[in-house]
N, C-alpha and C positions, 0 to 999 in steps of 0.2 A: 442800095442793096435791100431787099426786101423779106425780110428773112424773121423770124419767129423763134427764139429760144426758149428751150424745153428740157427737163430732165433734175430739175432741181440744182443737188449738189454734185449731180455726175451731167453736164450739158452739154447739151446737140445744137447748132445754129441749123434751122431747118430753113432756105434757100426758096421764096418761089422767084423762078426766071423765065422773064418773056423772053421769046424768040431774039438771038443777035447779040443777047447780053452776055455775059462774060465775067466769070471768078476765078481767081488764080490761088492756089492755095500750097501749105507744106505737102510733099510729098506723102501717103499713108491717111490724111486727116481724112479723106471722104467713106462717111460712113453707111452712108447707101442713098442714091439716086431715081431717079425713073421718067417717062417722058422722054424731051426731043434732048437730054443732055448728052454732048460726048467728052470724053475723057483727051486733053492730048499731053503730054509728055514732055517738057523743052528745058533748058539752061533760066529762062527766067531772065533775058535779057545780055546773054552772049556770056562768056567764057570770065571777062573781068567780074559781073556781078556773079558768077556759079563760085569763084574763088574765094570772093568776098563773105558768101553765104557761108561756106566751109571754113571759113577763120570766125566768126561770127557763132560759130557752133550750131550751124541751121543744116539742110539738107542741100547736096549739091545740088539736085534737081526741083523743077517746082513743075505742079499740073494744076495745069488749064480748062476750068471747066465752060464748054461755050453750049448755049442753047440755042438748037437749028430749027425745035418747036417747043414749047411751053412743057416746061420742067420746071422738077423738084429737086434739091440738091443740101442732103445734110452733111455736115463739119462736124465732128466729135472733137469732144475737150481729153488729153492726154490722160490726165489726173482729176482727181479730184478738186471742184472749185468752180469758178464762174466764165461766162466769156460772156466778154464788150464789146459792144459794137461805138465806134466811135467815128464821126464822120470829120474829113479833112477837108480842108481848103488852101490853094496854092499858099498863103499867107503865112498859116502855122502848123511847120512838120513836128513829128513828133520822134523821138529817141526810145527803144524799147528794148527789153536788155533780150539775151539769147533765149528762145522755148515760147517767148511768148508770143510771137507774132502766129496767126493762125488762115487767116486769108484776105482778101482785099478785091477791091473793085478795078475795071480795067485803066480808071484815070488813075489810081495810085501807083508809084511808084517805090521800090524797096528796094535800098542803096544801106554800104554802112557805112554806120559814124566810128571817126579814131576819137579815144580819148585824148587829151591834148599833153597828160604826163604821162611818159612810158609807166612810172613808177605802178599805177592803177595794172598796167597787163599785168603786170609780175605779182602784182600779190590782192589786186582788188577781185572781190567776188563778182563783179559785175561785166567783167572782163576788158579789157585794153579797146577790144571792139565789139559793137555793138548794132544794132538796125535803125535806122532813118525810114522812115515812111513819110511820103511827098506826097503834094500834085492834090487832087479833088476825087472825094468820092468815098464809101466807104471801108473799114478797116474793122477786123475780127480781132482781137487780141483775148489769149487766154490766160486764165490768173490762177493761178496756186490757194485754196482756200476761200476768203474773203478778199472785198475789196475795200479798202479806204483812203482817201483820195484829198488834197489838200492844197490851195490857192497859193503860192509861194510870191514874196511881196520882192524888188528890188534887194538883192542884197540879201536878204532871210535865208538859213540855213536849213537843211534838215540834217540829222546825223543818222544813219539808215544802216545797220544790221546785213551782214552779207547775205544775196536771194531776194531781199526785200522790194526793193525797187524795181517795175512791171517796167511802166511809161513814165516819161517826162516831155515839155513841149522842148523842144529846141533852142529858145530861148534860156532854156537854164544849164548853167556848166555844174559838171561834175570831176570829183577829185578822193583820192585814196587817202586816205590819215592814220596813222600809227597811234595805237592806243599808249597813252603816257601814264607812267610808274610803274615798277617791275611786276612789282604786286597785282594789279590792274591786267599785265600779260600773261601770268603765271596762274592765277585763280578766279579771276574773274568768269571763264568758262563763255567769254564773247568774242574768243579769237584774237588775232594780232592786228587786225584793221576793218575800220570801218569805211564805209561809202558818206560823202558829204556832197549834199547835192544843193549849191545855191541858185535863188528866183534871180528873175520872176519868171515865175509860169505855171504850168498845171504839174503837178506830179500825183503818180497812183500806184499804191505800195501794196503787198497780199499778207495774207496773215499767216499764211501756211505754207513754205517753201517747200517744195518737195523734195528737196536733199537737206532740208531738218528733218521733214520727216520721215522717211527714209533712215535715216543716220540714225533717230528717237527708237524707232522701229531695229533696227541691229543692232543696238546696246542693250531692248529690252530681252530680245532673243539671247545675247551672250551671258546674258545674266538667269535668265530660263535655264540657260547649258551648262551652269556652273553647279 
């Protein structure tokens, strides 16, 4: 994928595409086009993966952007923050929690992952399922804030803040944890559970979720109105 990010803290993945080539993206994400680009509209690989997206918290649909002569083709980032481009190889997929995935090249493939304890759907912020991204080629993922990013060795833990977690490679499992002592649930002001995500592999965390800040943002407003 050949493409040029622009726009600082608010980012555009600007697209140039030769003839024949092919982007698939969220539903809404293209932010203006021009040249031999068309638009087409589909399930995103039949009716199981359309269902899987919609459990997953993604769009039912996805659109296909294919070039019939030499086009431009920009992706806007939701929120405020960064997008990634990260390139895949059939070898190592990658795990990517709901909102961030943002577009992909025609050898990828986007499938989701189950977490492997119910316990995580029911109360983990990362949700019970999640996105798998396969196969070869390029991958857009967009991040909340900043981005910072960390080698995880065999066995190595992280303990990760709900929202926090963008990507991990496949190779690392993840798990829901109950924060321990009462005191610790009652006033700590970190929730009732955390994400734990053990290596080895790549994980890449944002600094700015956007349902903190969002949330940051209607406490300050309630408190304006008081």
């Amino acid at each position: 994928m050949n493409c040029e990010i622009k726009g600082g803290n608010f980012p555009v993945a600007i697209i140039d595409m030769a003839p024949g080539t092919a982007v698939s993206c969220e539903s809404g994400a293209m932010s203006w086009m021009k040249g031999g680009v068309k638009m087409e509209t589909n399930t995103g690989g039949g009716l199981g993966k359309m269902l899987g997206r919609a459990f997953s918290g993604e769009s039912l649909f996805m659109n296909r952007y294919v070039a019939e002569a030499p086009g431009t083709l920009a992706i806007g980032a939701h929120s405020p923050g960064e997008i990634r481009k990260i390139t895949l190889d059939p070898s190592n997929p990658i795990v990517v929690q709901k909102g961030s995935f943002l577009a992909m090249d025609e050898g990828v493939d986007l499938s989701v992952f189950f977490q492997k304890k119910i316990g995580s759907g029911f109360f983990g912020g990362e949700g019970f399922i999640m996105n798998k991204l396969s196969g070869s080629g390029d991958v857009l993922l967009e991040v909340d804030g900043g981005v910072v990013e960390y080698d995880l060795a065999a066995g190595e833990q992280m303990t990760i803040d709900t929202g926090y977690l963008v990507m991990m490679d496949a190779t690392c499992s993840v798990d829901i944890v109950m924060l321990k002592g009462v005191g610790n649930m009652l006033f700590g002001g970190e929730g009732l559970f955390n994400t734990v995500v053990t290596g080895p592999g790549k994980i890449m965390l944002q600094t700015m979720p956007m349902v903190q800040f969002v949330s940051r943002i209607a406490e300050m407003i309630n408190v304006t109105k008081k």
